[in-house]
C-alpha positions as CSV (number, residue, x, y, z in Angstrom):
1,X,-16.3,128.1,21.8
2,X,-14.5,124.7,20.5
3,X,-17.2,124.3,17.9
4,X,-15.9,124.8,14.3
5,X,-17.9,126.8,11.8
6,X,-20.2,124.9,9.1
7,X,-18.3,125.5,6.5
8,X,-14.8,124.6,7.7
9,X,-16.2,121.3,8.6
10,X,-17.8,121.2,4.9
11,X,-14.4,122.0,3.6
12,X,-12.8,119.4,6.1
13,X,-15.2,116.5,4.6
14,X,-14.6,117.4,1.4
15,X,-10.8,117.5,1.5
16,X,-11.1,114.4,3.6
17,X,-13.3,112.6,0.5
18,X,-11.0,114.3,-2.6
19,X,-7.8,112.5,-0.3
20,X,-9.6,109.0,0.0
21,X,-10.8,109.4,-3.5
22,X,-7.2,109.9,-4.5
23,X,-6.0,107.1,-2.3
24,X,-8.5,105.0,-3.7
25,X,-7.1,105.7,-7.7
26,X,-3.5,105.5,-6.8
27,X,-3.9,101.9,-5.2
28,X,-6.1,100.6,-8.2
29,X,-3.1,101.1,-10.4
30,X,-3.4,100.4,-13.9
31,X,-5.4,97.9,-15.9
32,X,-2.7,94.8,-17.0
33,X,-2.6,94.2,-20.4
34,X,-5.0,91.5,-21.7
35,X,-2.8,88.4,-22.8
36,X,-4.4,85.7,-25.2
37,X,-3.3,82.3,-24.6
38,X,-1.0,80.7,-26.5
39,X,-2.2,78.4,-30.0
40,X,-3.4,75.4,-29.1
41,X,-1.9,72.0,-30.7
42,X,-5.0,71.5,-31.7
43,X,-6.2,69.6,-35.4
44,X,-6.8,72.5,-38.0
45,X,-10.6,72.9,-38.7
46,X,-13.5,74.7,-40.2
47,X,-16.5,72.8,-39.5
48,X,-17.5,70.6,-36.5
49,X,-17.2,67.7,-38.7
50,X,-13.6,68.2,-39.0
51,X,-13.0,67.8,-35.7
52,X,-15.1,64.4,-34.9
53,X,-14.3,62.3,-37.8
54,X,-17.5,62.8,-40.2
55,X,-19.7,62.1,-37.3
56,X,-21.7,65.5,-36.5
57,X,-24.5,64.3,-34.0
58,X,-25.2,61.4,-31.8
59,X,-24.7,60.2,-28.2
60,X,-21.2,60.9,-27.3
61,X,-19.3,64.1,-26.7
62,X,-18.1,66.3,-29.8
63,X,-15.4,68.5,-29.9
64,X,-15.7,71.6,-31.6
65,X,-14.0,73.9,-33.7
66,X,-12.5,77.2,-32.3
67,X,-11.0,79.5,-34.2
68,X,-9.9,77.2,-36.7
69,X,-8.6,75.0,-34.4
70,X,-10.6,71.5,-32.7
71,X,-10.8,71.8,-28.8
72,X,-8.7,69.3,-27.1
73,X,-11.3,67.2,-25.4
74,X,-14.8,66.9,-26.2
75,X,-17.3,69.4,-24.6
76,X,-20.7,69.3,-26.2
77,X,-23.4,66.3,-26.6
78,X,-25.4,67.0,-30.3
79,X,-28.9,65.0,-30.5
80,X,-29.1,63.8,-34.3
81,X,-32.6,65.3,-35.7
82,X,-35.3,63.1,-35.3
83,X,-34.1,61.2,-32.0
84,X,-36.2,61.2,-29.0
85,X,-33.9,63.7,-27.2
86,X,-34.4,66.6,-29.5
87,X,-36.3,69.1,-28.6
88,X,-39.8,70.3,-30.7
């Protein structure tokens, strides 16, 4: 006698998922607006000779150029062709 039918435990779950579902939407909200940063202060470029003085390859640290624009500290090491470091 206390037992409830099949289907009104069917409908029960399904009500039960449709509420958490709903739940689950409302406290996602909405996606924020994507925000690019700020220009940097950075030198003006165009190649990655512009920003590291002529010198394009070698043992130190290069900066490069971004969006027309030189990084503000150095970030990638560029072997010189024929050096022992480059690759085959």
């Amino acid at each position: 006698m206390g037992y409830a039918s099949p289907v009104s435990r069917a409908a029960h779950l399904v009500s039960s998922l449709c509420f958490v579902f709903a739940a689950a939407v409302a406290l996602a909200g909405c996606p924020r607006e994507v925000q690019e940063p700020d220009p940097g202060e950075g030198t003006p470029c165009g190649t990655l000779a512009d920003c590291n003085m002529g010198v394009s390859c070698g043992d130190r640290e290069l900066r490069v150029c971004v969006d027309g624009l030189c990084e503000e500290s150095p970030s990638v090491v560029s072997p010189c062709s024929g050096s022992r470091d480059a690759g085959p």
